[in-house]
C-alpha positions as CSV (number, residue, x, y, z in Angstrom):
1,X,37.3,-77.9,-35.9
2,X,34.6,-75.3,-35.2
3,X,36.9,-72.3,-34.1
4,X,39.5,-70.8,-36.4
5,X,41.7,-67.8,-35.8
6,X,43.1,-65.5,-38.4
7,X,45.9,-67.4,-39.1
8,X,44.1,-70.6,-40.0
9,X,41.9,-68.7,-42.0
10,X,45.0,-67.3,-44.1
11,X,46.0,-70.6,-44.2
12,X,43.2,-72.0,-45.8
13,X,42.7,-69.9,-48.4
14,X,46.5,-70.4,-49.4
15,X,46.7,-74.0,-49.7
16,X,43.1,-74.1,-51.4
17,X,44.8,-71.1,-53.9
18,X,47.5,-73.6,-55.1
19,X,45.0,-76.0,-56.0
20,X,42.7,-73.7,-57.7
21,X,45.7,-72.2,-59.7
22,X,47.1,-75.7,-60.9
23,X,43.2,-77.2,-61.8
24,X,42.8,-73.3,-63.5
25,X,39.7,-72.9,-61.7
26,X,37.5,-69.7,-61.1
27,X,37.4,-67.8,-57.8
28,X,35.0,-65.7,-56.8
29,X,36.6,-63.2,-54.3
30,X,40.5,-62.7,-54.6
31,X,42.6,-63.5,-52.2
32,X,43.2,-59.9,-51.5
33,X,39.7,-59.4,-50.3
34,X,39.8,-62.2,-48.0
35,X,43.0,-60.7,-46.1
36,X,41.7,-57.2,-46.4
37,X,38.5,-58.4,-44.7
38,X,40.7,-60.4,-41.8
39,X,42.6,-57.0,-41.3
40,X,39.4,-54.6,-41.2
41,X,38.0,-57.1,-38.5
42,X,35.4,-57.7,-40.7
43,X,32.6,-60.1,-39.2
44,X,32.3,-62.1,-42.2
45,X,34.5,-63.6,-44.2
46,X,34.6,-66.4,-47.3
47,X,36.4,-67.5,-49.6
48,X,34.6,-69.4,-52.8
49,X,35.9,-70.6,-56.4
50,X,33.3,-72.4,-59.2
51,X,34.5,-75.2,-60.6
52,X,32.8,-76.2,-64.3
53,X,32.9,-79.3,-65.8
54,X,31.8,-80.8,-68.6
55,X,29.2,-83.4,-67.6
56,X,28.8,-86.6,-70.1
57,X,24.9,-86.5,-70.5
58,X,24.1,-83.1,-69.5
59,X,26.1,-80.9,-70.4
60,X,28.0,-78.4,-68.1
61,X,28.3,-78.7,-64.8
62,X,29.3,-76.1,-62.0
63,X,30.4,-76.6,-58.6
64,X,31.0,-74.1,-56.3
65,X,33.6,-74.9,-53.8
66,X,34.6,-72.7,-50.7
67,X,34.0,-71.6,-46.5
68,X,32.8,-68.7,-45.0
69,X,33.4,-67.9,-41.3
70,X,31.5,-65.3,-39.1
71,X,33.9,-63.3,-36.1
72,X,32.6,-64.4,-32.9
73,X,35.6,-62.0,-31.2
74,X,39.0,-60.9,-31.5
75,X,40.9,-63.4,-33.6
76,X,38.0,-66.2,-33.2
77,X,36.0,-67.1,-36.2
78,X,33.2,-70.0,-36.7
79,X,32.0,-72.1,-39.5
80,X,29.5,-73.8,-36.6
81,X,26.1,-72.6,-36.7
82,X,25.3,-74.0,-33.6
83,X,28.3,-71.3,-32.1
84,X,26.9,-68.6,-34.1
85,X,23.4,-68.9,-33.1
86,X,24.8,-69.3,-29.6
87,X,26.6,-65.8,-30.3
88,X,23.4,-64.2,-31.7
89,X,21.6,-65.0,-28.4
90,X,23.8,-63.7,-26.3
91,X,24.3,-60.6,-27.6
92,X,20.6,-60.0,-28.2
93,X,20.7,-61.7,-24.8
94,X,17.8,-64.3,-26.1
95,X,17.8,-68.5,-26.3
96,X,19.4,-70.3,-29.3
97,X,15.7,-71.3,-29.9
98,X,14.7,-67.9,-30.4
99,X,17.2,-67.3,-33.0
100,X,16.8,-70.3,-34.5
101,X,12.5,-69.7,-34.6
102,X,12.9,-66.2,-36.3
103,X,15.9,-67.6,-38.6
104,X,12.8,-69.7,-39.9
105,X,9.8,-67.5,-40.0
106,X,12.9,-64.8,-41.8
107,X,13.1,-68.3,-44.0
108,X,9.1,-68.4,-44.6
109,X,8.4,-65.1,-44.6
110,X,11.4,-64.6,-47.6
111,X,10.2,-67.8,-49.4
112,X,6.5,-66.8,-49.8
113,X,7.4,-63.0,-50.4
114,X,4.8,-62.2,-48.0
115,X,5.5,-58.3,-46.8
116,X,3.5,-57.0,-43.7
117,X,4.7,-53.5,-43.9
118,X,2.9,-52.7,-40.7
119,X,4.8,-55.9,-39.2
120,X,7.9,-54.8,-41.3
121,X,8.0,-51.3,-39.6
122,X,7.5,-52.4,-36.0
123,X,10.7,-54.8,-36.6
124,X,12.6,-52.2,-37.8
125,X,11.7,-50.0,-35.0
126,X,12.5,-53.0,-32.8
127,X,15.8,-53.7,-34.4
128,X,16.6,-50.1,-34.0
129,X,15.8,-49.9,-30.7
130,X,17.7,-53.1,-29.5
131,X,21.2,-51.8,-30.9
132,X,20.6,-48.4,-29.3
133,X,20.2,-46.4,-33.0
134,X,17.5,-44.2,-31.6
């Protein structure tokens, strides 16, 4: 399923809590945090535990287990991409393309560490000015 509401999302972490309790795995955000952030209508929200285990000709090995979901509106979340780039675009009331084309070059630009600060500043300004922060 690609759409979740609040309640699903509860219900998630709680049957994935009994498991981690009885295999005495790690989380890495409390279950606390993950209701406090569905009550603060946070647009993000995850839920991750590592799991380490001892591998037989390498040593340790760690897994990381978990979901995150982004708040597309009131009591809707997504796990899709597809849906949240569809929800990028229509707020910044561009194509999926488009988000999906500066999603790489962020990508490219990020992996090579290359920093235009002239080009830097304009996108800030840009940013700024397409949420109406002037």
């Amino acid at each position: 399923m690609a759409y979740y509401t609040k309640r699903d999302v509860l219900n998630y972490v709680s049957e994935n809590l009994k498991e981690i309790e009885a295999k005495g795995l790690r989380m890495l955000n409390p279950e606390a945090e993950v209701i406090k952030r569905i009550n603060d209508e946070e647009d993000m929200v995850g839920f991750f535990w590592i799991d380490f285990k001892e591998g037989e000709t390498d040593g340790e090995k760690i897994k990381m287990e978990g979901k995150s979901w982004y708040k597309i509106d009131t009591d809707i979340y997504t796990d899709d991409r597809f849906a949240i780039d569809l929800y990028q675009a229509m707020i910044n009331e561009i194509t999926v393309s488009d988000v999906i084309r500066k999603r790489r070059q962020d990508m490219e630009i990020a992996k090579h560490g290359l920093i235009d600060a002239q080009n830097l500043e304009e996108k800030v300004k840009e940013n700024i000015k397409q949420d109406g922060i002037e």
